[in-house]
PDB file with one MODEL, atoms N, CA, C and O in Angstrom:
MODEL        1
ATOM      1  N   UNK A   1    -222.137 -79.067-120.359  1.00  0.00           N
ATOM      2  CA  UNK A   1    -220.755 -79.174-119.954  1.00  0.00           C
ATOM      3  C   UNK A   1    -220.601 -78.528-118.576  1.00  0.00           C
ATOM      4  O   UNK A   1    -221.112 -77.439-118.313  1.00  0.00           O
ATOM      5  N   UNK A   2    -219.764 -79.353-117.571  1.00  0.00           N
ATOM      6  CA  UNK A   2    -219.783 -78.769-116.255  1.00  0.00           C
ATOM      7  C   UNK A   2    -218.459 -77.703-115.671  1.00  0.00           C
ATOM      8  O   UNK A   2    -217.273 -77.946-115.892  1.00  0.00           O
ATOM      9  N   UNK A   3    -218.852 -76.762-115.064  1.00  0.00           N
ATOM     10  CA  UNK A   3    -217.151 -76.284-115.312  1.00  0.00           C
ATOM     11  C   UNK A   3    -216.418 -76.516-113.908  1.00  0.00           C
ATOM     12  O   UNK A   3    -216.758 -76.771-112.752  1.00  0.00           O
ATOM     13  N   UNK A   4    -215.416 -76.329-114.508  1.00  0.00           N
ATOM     14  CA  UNK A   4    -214.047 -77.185-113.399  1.00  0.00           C
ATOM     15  C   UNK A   4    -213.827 -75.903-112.551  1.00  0.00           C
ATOM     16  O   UNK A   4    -213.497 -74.765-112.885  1.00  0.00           O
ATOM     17  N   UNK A   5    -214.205 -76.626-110.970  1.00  0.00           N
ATOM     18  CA  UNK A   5    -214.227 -75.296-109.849  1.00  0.00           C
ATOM     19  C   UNK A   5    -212.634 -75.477-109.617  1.00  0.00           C
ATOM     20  O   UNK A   5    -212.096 -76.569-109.432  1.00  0.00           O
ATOM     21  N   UNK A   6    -212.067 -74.412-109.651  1.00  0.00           N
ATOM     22  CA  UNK A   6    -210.370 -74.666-109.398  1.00  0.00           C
ATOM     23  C   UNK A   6    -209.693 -73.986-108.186  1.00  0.00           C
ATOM     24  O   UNK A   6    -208.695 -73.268-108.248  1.00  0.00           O
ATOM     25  N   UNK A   7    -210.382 -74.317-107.082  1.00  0.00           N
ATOM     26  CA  UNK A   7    -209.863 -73.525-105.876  1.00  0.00           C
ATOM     27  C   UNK A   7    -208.891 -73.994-105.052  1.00  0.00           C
ATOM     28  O   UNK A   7    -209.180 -74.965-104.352  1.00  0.00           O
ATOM     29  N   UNK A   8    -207.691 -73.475-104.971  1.00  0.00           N
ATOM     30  CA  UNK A   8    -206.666 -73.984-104.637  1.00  0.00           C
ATOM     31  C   UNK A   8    -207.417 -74.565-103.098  1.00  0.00           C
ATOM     32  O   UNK A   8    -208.278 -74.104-102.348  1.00  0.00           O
ATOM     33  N   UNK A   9    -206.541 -75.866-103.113  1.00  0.00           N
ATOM     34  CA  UNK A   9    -206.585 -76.466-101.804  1.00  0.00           C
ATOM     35  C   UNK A   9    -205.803 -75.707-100.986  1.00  0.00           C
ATOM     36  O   UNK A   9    -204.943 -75.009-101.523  1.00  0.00           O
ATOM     37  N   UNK A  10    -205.921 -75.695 -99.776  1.00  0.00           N
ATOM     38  CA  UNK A  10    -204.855 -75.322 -98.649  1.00  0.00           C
ATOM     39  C   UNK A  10    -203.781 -76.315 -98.671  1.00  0.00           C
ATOM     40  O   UNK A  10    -202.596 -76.042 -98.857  1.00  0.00           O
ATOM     41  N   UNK A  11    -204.368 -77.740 -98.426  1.00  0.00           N
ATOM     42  CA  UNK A  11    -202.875 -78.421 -98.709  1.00  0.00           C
ATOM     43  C   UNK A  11    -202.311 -78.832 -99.213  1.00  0.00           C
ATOM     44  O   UNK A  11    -201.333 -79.515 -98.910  1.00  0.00           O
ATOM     45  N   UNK A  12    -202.989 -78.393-100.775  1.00  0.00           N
ATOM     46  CA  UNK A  12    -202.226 -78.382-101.835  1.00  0.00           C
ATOM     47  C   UNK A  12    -200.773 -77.424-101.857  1.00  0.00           C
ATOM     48  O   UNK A  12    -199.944 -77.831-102.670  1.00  0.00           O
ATOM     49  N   UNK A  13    -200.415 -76.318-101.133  1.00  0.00           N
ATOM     50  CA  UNK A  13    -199.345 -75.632-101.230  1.00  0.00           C
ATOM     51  C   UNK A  13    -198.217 -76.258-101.045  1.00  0.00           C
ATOM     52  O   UNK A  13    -197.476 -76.029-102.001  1.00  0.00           O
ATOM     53  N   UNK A  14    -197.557 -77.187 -99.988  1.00  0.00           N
ATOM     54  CA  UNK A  14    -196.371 -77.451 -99.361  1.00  0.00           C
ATOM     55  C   UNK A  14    -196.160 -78.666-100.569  1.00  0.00           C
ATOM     56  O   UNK A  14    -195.051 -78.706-101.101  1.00  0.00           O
ATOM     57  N   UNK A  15    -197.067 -79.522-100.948  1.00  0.00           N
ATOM     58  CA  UNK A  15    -196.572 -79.847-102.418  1.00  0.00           C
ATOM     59  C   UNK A  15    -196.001 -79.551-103.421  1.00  0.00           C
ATOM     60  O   UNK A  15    -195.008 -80.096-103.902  1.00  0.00           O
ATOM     61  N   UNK A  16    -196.698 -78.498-103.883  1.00  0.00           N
ATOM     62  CA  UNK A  16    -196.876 -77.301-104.996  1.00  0.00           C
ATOM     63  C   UNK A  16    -195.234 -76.566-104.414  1.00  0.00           C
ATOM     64  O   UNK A  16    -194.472 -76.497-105.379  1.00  0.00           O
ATOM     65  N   UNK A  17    -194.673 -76.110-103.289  1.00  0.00           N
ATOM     66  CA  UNK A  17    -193.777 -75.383-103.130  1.00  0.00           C
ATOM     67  C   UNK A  17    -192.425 -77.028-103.038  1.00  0.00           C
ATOM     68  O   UNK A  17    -191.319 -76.853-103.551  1.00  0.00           O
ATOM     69  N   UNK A  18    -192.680 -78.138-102.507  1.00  0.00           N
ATOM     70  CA  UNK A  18    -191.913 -78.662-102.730  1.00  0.00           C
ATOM     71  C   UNK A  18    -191.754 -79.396-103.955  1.00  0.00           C
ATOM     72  O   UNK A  18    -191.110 -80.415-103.705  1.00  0.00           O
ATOM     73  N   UNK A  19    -192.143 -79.303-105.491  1.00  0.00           N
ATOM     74  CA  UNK A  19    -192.278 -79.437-106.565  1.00  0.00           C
ATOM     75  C   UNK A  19    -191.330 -78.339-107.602  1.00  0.00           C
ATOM     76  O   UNK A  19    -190.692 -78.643-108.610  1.00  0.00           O
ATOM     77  N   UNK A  20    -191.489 -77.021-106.982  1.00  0.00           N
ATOM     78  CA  UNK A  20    -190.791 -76.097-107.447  1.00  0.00           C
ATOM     79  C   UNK A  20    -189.886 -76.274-106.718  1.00  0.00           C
ATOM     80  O   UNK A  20    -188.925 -75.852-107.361  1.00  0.00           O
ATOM     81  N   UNK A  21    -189.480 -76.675-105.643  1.00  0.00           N
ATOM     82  CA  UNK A  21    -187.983 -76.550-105.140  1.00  0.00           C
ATOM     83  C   UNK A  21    -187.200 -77.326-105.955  1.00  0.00           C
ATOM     84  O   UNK A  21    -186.166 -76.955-106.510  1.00  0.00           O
ATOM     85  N   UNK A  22    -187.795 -78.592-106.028  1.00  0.00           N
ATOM     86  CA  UNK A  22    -186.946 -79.662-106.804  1.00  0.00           C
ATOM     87  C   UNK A  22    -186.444 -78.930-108.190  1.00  0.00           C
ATOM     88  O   UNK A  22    -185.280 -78.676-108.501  1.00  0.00           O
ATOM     89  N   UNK A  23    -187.562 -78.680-108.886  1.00  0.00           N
ATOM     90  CA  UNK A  23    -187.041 -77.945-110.193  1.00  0.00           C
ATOM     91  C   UNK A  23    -185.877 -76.650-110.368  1.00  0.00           C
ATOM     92  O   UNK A  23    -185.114 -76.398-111.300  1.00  0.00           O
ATOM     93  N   UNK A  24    -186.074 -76.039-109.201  1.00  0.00           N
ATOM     94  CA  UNK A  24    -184.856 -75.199-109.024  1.00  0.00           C
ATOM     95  C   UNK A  24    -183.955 -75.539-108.993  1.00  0.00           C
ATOM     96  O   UNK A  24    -183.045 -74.965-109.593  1.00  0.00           O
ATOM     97  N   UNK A  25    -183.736 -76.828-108.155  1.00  0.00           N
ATOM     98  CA  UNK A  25    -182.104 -77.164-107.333  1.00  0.00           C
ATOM     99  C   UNK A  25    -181.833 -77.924-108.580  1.00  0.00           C
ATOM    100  O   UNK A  25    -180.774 -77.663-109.153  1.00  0.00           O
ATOM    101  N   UNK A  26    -182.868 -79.107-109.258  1.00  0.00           N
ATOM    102  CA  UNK A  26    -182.265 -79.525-110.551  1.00  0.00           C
ATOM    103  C   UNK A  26    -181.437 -78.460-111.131  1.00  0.00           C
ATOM    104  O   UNK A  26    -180.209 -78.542-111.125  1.00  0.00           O
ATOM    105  N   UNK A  27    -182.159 -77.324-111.701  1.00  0.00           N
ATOM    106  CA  UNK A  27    -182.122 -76.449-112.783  1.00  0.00           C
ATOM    107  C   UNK A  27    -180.306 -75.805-111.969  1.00  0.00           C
ATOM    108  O   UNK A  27    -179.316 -75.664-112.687  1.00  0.00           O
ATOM    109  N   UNK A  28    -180.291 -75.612-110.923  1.00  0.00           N
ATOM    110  CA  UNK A  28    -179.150 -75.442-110.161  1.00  0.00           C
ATOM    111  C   UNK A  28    -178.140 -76.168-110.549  1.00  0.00           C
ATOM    112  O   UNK A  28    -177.418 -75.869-111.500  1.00  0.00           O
ATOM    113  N   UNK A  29    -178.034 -77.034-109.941  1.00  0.00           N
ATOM    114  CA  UNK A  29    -177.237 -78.456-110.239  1.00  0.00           C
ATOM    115  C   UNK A  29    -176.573 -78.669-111.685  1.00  0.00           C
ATOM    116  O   UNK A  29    -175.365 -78.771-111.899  1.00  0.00           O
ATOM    117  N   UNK A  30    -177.693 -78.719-112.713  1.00  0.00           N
ATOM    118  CA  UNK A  30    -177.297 -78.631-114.019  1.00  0.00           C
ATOM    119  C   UNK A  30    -176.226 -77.798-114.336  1.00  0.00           C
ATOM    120  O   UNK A  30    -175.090 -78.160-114.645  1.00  0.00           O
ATOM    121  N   UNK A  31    -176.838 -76.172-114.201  1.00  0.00           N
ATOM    122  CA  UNK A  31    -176.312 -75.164-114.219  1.00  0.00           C
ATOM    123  C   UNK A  31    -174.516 -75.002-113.893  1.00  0.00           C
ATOM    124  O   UNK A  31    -173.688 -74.487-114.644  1.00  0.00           O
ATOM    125  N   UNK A  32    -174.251 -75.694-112.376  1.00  0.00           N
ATOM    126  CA  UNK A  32    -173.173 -75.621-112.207  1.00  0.00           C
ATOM    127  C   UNK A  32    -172.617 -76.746-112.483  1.00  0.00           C
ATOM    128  O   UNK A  32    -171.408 -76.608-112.669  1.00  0.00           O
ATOM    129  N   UNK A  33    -173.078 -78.055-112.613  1.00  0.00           N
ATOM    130  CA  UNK A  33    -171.937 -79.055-113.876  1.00  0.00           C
ATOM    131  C   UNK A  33    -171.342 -78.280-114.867  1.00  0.00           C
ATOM    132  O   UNK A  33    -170.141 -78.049-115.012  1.00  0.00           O
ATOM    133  N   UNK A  34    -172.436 -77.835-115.647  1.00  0.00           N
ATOM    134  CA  UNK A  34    -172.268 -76.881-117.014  1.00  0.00           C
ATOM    135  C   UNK A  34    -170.738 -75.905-116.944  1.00  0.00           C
ATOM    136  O   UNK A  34    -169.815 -75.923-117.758  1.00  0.00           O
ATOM    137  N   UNK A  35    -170.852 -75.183-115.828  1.00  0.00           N
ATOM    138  CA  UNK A  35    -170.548 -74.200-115.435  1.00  0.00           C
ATOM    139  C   UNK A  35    -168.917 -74.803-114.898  1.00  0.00           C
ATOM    140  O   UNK A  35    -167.960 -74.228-115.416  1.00  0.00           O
ATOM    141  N   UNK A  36    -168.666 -75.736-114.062  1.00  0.00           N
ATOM    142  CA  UNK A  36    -167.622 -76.468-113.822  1.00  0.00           C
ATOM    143  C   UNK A  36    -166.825 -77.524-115.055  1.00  0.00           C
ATOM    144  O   UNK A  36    -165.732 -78.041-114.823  1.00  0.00           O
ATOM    145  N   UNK A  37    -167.693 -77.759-116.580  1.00  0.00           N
ATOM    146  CA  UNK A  37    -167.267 -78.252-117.174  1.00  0.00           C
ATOM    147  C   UNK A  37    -166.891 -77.016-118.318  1.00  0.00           C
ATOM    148  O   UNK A  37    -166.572 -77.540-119.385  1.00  0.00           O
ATOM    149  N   UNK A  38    -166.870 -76.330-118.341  1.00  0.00           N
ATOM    150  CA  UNK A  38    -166.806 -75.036-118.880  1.00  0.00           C
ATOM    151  C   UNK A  38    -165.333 -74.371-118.908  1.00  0.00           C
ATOM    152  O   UNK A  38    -164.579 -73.887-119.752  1.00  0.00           O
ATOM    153  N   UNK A  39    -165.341 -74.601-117.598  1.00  0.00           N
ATOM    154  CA  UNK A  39    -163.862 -74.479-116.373  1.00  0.00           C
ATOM    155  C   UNK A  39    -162.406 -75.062-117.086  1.00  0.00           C
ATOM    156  O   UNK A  39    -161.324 -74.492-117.233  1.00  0.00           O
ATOM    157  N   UNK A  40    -162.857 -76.459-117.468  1.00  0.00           N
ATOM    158  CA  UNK A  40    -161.348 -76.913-118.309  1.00  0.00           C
ATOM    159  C   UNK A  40    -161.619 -78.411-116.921  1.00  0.00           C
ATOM    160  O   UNK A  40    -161.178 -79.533-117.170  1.00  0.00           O
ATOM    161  N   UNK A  41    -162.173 -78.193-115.937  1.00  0.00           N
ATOM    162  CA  UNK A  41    -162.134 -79.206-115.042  1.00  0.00           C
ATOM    163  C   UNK A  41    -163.044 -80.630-115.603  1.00  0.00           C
ATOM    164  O   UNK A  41    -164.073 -80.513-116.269  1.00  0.00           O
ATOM    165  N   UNK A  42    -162.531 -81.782-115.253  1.00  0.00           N
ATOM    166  CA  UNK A  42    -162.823 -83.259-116.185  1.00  0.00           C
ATOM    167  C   UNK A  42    -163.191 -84.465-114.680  1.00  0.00           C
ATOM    168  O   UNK A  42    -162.763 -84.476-113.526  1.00  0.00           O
ATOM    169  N   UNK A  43    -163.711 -84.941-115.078  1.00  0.00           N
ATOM    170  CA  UNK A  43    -164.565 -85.890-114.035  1.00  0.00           C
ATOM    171  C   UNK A  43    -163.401 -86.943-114.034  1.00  0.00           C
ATOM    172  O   UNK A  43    -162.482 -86.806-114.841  1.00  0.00           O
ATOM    173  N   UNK A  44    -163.412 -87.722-113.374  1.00  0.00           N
ATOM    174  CA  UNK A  44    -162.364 -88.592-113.450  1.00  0.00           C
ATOM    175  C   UNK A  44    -162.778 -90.221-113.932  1.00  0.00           C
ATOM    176  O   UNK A  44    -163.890 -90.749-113.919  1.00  0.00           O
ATOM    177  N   UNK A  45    -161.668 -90.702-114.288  1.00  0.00           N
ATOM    178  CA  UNK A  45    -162.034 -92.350-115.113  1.00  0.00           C
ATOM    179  C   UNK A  45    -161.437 -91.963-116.337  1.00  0.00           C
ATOM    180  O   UNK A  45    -160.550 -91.158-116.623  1.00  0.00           O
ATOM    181  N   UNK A  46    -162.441 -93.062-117.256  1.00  0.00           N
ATOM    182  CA  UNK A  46    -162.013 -92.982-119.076  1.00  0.00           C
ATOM    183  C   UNK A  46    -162.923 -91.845-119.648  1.00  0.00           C
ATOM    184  O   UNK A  46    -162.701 -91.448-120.792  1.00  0.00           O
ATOM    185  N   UNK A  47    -163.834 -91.356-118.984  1.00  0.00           N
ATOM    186  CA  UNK A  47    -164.363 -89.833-119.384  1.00  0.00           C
ATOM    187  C   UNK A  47    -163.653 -89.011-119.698  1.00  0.00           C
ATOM    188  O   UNK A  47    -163.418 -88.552-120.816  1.00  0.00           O
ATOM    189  N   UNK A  48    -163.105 -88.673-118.349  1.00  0.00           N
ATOM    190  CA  UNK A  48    -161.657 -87.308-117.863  1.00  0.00           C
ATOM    191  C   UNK A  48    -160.677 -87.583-118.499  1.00  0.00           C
ATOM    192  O   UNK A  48    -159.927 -86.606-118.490  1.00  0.00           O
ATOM    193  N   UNK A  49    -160.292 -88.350-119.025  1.00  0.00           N
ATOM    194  CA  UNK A  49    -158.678 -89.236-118.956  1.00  0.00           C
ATOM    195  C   UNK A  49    -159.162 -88.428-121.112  1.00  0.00           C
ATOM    196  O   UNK A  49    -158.427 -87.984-121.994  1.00  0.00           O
ATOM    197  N   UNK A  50    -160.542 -88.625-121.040  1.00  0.00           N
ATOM    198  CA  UNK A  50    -160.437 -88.575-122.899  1.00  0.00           C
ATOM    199  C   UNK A  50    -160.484 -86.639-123.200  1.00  0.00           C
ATOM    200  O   UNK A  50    -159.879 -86.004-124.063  1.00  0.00           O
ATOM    201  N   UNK A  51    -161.675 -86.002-121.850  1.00  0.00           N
ATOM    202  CA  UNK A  51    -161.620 -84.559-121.709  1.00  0.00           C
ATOM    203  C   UNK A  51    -160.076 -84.372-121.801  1.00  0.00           C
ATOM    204  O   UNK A  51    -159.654 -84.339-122.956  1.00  0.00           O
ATOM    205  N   UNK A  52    -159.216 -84.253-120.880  1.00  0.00           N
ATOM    206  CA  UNK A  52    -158.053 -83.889-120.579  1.00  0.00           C
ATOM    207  C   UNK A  52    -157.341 -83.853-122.006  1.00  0.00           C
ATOM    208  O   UNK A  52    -156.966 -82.773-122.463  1.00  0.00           O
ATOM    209  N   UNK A  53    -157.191 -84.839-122.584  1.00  0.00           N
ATOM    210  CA  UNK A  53    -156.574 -85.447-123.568  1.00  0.00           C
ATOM    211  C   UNK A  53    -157.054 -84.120-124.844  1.00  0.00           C
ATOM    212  O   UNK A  53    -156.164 -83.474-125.397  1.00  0.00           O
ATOM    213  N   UNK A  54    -158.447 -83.891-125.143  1.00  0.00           N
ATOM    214  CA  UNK A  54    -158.824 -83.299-126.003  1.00  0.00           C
ATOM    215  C   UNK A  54    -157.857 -82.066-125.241  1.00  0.00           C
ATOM    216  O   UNK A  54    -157.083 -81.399-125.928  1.00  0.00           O
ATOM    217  N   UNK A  55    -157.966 -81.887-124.034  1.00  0.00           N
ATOM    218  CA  UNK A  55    -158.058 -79.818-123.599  1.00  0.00           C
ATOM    219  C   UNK A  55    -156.309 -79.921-123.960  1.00  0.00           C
ATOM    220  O   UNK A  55    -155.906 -79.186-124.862  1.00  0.00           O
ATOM    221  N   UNK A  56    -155.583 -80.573-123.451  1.00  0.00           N
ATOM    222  CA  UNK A  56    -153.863 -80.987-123.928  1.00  0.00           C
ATOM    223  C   UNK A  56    -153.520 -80.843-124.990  1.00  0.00           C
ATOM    224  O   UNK A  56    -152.499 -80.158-125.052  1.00  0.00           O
ATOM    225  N   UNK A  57    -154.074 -81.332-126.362  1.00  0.00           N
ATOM    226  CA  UNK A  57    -153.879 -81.439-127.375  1.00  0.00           C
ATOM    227  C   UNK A  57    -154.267 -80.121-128.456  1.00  0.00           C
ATOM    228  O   UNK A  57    -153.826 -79.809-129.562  1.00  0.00           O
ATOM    229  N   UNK A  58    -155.473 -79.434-127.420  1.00  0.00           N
ATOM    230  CA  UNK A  58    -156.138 -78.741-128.097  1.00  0.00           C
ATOM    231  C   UNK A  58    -157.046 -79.278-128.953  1.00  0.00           C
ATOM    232  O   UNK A  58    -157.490 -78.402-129.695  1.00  0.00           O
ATOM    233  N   UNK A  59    -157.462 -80.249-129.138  1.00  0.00           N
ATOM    234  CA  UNK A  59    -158.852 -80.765-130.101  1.00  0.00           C
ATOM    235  C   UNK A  59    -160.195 -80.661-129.602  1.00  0.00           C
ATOM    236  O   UNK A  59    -160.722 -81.069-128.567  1.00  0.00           O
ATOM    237  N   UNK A  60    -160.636 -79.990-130.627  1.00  0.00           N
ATOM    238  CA  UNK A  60    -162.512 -79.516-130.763  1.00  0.00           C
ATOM    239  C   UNK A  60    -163.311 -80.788-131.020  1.00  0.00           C
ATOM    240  O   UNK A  60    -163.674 -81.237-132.107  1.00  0.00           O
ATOM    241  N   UNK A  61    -163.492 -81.230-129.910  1.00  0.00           N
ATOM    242  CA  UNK A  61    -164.232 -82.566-130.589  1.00  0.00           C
ATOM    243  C   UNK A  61    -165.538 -81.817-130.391  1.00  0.00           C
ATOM    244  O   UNK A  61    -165.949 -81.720-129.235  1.00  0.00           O
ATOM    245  N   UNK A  62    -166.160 -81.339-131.266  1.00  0.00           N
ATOM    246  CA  UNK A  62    -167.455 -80.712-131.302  1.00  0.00           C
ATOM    247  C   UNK A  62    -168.319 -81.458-132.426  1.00  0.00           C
ATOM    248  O   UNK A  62    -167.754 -81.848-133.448  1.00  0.00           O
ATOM    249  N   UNK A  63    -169.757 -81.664-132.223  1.00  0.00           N
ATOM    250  CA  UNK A  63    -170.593 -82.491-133.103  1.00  0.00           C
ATOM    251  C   UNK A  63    -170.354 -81.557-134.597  1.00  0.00           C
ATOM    252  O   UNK A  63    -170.798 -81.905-135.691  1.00  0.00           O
ATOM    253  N   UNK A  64    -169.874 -80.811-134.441  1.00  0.00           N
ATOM    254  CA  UNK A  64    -169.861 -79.822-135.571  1.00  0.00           C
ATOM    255  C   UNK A  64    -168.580 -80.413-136.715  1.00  0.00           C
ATOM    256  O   UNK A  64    -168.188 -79.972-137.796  1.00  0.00           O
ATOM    257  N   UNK A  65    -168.251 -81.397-136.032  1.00  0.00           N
ATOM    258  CA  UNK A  65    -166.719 -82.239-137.316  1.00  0.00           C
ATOM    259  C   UNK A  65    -168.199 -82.805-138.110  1.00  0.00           C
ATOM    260  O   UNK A  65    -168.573 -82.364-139.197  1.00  0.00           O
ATOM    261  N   UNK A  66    -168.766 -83.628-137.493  1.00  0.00           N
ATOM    262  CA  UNK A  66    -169.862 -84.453-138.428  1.00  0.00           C
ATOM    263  C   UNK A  66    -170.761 -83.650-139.972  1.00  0.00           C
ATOM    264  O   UNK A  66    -171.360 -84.186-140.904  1.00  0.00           O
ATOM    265  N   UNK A  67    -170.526 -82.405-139.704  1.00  0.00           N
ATOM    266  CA  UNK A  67    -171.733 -81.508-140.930  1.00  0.00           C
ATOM    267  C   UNK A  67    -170.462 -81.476-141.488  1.00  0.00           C
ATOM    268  O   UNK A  67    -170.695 -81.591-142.691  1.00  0.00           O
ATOM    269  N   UNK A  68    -168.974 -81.371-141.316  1.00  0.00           N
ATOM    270  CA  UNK A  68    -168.201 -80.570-142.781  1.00  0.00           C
ATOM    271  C   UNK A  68    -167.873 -81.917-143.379  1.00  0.00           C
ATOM    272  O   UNK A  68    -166.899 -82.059-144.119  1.00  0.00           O
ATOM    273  N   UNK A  69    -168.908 -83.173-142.971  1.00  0.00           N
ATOM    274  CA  UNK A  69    -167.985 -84.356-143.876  1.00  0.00           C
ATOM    275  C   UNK A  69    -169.101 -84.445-145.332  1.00  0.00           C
ATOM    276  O   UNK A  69    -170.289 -84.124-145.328  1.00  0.00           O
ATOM    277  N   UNK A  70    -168.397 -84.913-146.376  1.00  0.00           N
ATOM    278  CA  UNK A  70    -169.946 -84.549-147.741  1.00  0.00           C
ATOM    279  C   UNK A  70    -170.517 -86.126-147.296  1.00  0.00           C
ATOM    280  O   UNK A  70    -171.639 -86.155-146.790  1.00  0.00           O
ATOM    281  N   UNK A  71    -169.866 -87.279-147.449  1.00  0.00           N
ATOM    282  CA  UNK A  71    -170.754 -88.439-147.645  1.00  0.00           C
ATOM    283  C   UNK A  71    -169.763 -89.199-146.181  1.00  0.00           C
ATOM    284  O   UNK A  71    -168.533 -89.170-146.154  1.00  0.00           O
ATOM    285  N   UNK A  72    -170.761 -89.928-144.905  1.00  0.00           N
ATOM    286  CA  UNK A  72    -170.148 -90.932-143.903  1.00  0.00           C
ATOM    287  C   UNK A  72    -170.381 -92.185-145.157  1.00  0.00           C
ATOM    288  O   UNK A  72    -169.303 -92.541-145.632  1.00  0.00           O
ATOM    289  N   UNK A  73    -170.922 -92.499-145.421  1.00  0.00           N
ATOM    290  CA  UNK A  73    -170.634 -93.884-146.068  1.00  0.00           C
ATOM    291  C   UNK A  73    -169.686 -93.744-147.390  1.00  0.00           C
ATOM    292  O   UNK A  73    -169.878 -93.111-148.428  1.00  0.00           O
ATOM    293  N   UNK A  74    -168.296 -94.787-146.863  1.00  0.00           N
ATOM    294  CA  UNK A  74    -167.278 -95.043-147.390  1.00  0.00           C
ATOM    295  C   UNK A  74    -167.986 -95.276-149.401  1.00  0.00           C
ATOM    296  O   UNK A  74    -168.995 -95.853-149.806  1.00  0.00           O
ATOM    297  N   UNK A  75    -167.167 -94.718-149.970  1.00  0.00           N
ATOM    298  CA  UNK A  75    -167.501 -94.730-151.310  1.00  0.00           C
ATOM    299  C   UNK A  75    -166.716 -96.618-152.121  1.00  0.00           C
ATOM    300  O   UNK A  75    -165.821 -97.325-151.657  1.00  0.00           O
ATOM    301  N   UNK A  76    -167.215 -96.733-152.871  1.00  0.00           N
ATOM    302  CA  UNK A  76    -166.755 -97.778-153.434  1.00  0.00           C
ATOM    303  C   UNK A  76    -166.067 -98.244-154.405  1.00  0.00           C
ATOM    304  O   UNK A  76    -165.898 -99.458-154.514  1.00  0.00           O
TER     305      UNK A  76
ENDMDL
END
């Protein structure tokens, strides 16, 4: 079995550093959608128009209505 010489290239770096940038600014980006939807603030269209509607009314539309139901299929 031959073993794998692993010596960083030289120009392997500016790759390697622009690879992690991307993942940051993603990880960024995410972060402050998150962070702006958090806010009470709603994107606009039939998205926003349904956010708004829930934050107005006060309704939890949280995946968490789905576990307190016992059976989704209508009984007969």
């Amino acid at each position: 079995m031959r073993s794998v010489n692993r010596q960083s290239d030289p120009s392997d770096h500016p790759r390697r550093f622009a690879d992690w940038a991307k993942l940051i600014g993603g990880a960024l980006l995410l972060s402050l959608v998150l962070i702006l939807l958090m806010q009470g603030y709603a994107p606009p269209g039939p998205a926003g128009d349904v956010f708004r509607n829930n934050l107005r009314n006060r309704i939890d539309a949280t995946p968490l209505f789905y576990t307190e139901v016992e059976s989704l299929m209508p009984e007969e």
